[in-house]
NUKEGU-952060 format. One line per field, with one value per atom (N, C-alpha, C): atom name; x, y, z. Coordinates in nm, 4 decimals. Layout:
% residues N
a <- CA, ...
c1 <- X, ...
c2 <- Y, ...
c3 <- Z, ...
% end
This chain:
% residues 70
a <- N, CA, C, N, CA, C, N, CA, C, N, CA, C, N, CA, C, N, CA, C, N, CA, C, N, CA, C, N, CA, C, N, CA, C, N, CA, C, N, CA, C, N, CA, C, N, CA, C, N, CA, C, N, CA, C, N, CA, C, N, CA, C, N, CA, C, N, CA, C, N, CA, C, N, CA, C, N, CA, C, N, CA, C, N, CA, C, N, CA, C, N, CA, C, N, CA, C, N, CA, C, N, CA, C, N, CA, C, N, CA, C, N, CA, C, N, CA, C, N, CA, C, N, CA, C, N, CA, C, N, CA, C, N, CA, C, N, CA, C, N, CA, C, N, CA, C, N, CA, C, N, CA, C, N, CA, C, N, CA, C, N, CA, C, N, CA, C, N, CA, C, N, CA, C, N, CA, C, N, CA, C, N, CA, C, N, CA, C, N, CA, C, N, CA, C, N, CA, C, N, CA, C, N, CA, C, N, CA, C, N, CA, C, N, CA, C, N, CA, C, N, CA, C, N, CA, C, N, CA, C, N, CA, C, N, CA, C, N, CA, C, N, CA, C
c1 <- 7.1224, 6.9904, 6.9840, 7.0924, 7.0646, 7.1066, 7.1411, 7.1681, 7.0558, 6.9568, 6.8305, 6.7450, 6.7191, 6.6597, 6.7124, 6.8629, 6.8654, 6.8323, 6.8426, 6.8203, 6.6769, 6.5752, 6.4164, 6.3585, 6.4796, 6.4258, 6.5092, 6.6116, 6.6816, 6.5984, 6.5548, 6.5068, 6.4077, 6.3139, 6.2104, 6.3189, 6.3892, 6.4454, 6.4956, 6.6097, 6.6778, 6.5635, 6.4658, 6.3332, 6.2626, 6.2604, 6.2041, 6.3066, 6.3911, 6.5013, 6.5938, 6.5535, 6.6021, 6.4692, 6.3309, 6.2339, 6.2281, 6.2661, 6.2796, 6.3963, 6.4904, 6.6030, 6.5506, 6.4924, 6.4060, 6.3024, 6.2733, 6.1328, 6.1878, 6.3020, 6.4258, 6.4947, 6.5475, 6.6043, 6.5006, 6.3415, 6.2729, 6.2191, 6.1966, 6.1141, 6.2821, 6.3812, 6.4616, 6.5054, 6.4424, 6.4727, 6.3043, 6.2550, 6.1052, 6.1115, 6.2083, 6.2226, 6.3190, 6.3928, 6.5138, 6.4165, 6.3284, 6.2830, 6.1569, 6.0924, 6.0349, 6.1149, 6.2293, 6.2618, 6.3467, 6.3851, 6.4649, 6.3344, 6.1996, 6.0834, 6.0006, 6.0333, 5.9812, 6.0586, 6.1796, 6.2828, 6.3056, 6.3106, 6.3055, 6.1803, 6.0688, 5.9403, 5.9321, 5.9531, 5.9729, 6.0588, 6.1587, 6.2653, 6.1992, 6.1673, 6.0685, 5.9116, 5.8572, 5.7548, 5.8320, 5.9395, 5.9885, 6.0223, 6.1014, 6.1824, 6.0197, 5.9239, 5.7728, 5.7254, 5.7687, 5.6658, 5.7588, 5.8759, 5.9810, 5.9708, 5.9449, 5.9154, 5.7695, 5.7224, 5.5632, 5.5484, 5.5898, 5.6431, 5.7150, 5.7921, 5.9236, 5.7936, 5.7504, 5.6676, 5.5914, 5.5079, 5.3560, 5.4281, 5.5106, 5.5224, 5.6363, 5.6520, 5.6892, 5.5957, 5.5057, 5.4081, 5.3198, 5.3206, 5.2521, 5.3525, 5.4675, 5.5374, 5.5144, 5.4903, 5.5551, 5.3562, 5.2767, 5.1387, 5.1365, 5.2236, 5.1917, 5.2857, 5.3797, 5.4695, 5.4148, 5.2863, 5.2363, 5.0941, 5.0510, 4.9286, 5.0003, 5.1158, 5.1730, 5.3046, 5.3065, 5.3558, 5.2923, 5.4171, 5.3504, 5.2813
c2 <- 7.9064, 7.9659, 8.0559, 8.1466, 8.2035, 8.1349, 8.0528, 7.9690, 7.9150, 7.8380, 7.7751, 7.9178, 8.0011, 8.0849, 8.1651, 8.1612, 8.1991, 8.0828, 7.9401, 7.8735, 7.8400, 7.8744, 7.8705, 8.0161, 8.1113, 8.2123, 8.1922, 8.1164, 8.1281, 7.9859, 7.9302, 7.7909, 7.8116, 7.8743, 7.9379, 8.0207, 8.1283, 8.1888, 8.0925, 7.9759, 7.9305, 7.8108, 7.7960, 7.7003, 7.7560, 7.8956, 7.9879, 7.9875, 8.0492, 8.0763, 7.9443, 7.8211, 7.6679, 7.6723, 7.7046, 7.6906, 7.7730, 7.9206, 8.0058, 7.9838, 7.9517, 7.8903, 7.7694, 7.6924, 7.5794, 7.6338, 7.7136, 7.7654, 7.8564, 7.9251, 8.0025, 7.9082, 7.8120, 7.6718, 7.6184, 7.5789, 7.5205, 7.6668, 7.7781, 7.8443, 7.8757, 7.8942, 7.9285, 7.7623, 7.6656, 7.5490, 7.5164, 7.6145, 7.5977, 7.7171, 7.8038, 7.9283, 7.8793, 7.8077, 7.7537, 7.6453, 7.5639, 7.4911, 7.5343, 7.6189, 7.7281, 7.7860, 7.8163, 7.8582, 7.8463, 7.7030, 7.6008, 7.5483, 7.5693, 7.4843, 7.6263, 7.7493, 7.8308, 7.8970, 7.9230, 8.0055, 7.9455, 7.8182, 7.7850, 7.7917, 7.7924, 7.8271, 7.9348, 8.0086, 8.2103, 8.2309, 8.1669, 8.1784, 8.1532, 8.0174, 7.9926, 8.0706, 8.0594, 8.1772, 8.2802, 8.3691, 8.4832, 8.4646, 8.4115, 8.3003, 8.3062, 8.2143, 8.1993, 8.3413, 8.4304, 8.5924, 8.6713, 8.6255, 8.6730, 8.6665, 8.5317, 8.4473, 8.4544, 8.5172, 8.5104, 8.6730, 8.7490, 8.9075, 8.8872, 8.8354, 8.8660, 8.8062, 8.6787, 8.6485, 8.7242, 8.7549, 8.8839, 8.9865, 9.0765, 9.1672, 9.1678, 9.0618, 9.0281, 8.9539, 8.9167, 8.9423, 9.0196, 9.1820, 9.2762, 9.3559, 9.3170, 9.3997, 9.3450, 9.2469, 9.1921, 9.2134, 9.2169, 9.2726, 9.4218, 9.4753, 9.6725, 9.6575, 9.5605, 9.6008, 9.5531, 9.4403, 9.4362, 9.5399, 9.5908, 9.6415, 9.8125, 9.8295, 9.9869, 9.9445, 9.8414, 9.8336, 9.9102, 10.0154, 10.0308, 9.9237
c3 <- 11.6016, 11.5864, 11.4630, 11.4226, 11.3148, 11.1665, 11.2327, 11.0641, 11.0347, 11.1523, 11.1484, 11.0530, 11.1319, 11.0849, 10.9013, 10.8741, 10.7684, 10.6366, 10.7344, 10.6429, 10.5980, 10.6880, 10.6768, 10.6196, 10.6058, 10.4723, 10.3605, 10.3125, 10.1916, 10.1068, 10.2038, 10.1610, 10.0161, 10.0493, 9.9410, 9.8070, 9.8675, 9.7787, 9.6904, 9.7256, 9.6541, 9.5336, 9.5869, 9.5352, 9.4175, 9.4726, 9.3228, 9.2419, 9.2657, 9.1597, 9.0963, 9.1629, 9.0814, 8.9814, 9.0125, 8.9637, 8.7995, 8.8908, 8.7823, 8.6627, 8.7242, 8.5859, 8.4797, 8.5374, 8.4561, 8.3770, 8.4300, 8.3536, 8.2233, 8.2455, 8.1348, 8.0719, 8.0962, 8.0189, 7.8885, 8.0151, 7.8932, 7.7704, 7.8475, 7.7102, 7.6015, 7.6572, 7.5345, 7.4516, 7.5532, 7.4259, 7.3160, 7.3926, 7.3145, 7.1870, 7.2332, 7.1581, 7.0174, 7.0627, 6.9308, 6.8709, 6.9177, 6.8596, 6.7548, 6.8043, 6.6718, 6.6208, 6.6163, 6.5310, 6.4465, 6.4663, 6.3492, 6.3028, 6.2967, 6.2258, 6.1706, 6.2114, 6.1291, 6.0326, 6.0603, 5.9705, 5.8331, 5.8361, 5.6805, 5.6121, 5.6605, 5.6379, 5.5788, 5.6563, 5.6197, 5.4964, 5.4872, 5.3603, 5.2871, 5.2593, 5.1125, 5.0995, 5.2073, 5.1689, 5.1017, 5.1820, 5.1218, 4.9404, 4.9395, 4.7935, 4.6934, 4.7846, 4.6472, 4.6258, 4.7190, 4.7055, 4.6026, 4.6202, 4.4919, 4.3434, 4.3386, 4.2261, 4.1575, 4.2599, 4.2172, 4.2215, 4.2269, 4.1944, 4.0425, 4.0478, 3.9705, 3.7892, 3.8299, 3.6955, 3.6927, 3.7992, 3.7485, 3.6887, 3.7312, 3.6784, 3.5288, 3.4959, 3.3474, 3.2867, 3.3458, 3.2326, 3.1830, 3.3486, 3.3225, 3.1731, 3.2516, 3.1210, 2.9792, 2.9599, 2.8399, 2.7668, 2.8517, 2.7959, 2.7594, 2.8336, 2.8289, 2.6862, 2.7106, 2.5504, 2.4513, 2.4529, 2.3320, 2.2889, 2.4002, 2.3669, 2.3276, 2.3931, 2.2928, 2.1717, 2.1839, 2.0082, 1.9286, 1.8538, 1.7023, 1.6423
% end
């Protein structure tokens, strides 16, 4: 009788928590999967904001050095 009974309350417990591990399985394989498809994204954005810094402000320079030339 009490096994009947522990087994008609663990029954649910053990149902959520198979449930709940699946549900933690799929979002951290949903989690790696953004973010092997965004991280190289982010790099080269980062990389073009460099590059696109690095020229503006040589050509701000290379204008300030011609307009104060002796």
């Amino acid at each position: 009788m009490f096994q009947l009974l522990l087994m008609i309350y663990l029954l649910p417990v053990v149902i959520i928590a198979a449930l709940l591990i699946r549900f933690i399985r799929w979002l951290l394989s949903l989690t790696l999967r953004f973010t092997r498809w965004a991280v190289p994204r982010i790099f080269r954005l980062a990389v073009w904001l460099l590059m696109l810094g690095w020229y503006g402000g040589h050509f701000l320079w290379r204008y300030y050095r011609s307009r104060t030339a002796p």
